[in-house]
C-alpha positions in Angstrom: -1.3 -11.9 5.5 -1.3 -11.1 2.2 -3.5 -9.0 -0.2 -6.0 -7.5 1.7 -9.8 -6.4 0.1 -10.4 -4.0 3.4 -9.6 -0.9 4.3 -8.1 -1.0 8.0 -10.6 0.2 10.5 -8.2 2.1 12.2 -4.5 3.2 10.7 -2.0 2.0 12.9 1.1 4.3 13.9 4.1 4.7 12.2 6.3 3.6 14.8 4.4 0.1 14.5 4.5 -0.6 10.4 8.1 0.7 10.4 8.1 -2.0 13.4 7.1 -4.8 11.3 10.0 -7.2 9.7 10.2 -8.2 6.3 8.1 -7.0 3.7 5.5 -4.1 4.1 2.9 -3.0 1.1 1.2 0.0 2.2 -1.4 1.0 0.0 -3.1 4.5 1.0 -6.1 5.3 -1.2 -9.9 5.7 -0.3 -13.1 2.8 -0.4 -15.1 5.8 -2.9 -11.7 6.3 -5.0 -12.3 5.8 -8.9 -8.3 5.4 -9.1 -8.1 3.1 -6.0 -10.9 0.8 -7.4 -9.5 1.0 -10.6 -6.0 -0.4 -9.1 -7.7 -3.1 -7.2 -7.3 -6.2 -9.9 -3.4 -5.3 -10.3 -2.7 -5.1 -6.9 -4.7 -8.2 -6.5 -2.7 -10.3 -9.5 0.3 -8.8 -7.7 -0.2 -9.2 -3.8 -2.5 -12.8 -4.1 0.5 -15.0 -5.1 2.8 -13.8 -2.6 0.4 -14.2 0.9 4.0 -14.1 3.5 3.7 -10.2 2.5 2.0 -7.6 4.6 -0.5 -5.7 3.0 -1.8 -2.8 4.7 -4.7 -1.3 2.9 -4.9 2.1 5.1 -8.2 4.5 4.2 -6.3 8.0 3.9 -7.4 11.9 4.5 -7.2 14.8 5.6 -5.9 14.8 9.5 -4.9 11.2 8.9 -0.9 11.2 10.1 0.1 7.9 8.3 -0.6 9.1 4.8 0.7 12.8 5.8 4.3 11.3 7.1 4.6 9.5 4.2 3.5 12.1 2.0 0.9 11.2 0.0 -0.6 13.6 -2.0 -2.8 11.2 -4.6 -4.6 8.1 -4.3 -3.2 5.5 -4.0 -0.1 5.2 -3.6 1.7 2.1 -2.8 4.9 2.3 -0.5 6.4 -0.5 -0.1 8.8 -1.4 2.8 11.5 -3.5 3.7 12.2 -3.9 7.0 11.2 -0.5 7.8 12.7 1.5 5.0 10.8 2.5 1.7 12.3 0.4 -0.7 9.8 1.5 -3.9 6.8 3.7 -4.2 4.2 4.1 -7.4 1.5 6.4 -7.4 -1.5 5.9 -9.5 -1.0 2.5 -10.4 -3.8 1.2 -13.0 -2.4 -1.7 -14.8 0.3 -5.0 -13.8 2.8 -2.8 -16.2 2.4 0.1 -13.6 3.4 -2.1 -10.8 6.4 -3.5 -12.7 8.8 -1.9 -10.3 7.2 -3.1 -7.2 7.7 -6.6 -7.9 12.0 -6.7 -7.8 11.6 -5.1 -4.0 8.3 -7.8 -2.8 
């Protein structure tokens, strides 16, 4: 699957990513987000060489129950999975250096 460009046109329910083998990267932010465009390249340098790994861009809000039961409180914030369980979480990313601790759990 790999890095994905798109937000999701629908966010899918918890029950189903926690569902999902392997590596999840959840990435909760918004299409008009300074900060989430702003993260785009080093999630991009980061996700692009590594295409087995689920990225789930997932457009986040207020009433949306995805980003609520994860608890996101800023954009974006990346959560990263394995095999259900959050194995790493950065908030705010901007730069590769920001995403450094991502990369031992992907």
């Amino acid at each position: 699957m790999g890095y994905q460009t798109d937000y999701a046109a629908a966010e899918p329910a918890r029950s189903a990513v926690e569902a999902l083998p392997g590596v999840v990267v959840l990435e909760f932010g918004a299409p008009w987000c300074g900060h989430c465009m702003a993260a785009q390249p080093a999630l991009a340098a980061l996700l692009e060489p590594k295409p087995g790994i689920h990225h789930l861009k997932i457009e986040d809000g207020r009433g949306k129950p995805l980003g609520r039961s994860f608890t996101v409180k800023l954009w974006p914030t990346v959560v990263v999975l394995r095999d259900g369980v959050e194995a790493a979480r950065v908030v705010r990313p901007r730069t590769a250096a920001d995403l450094e601790q991502l990369e031992a759990v992907l």
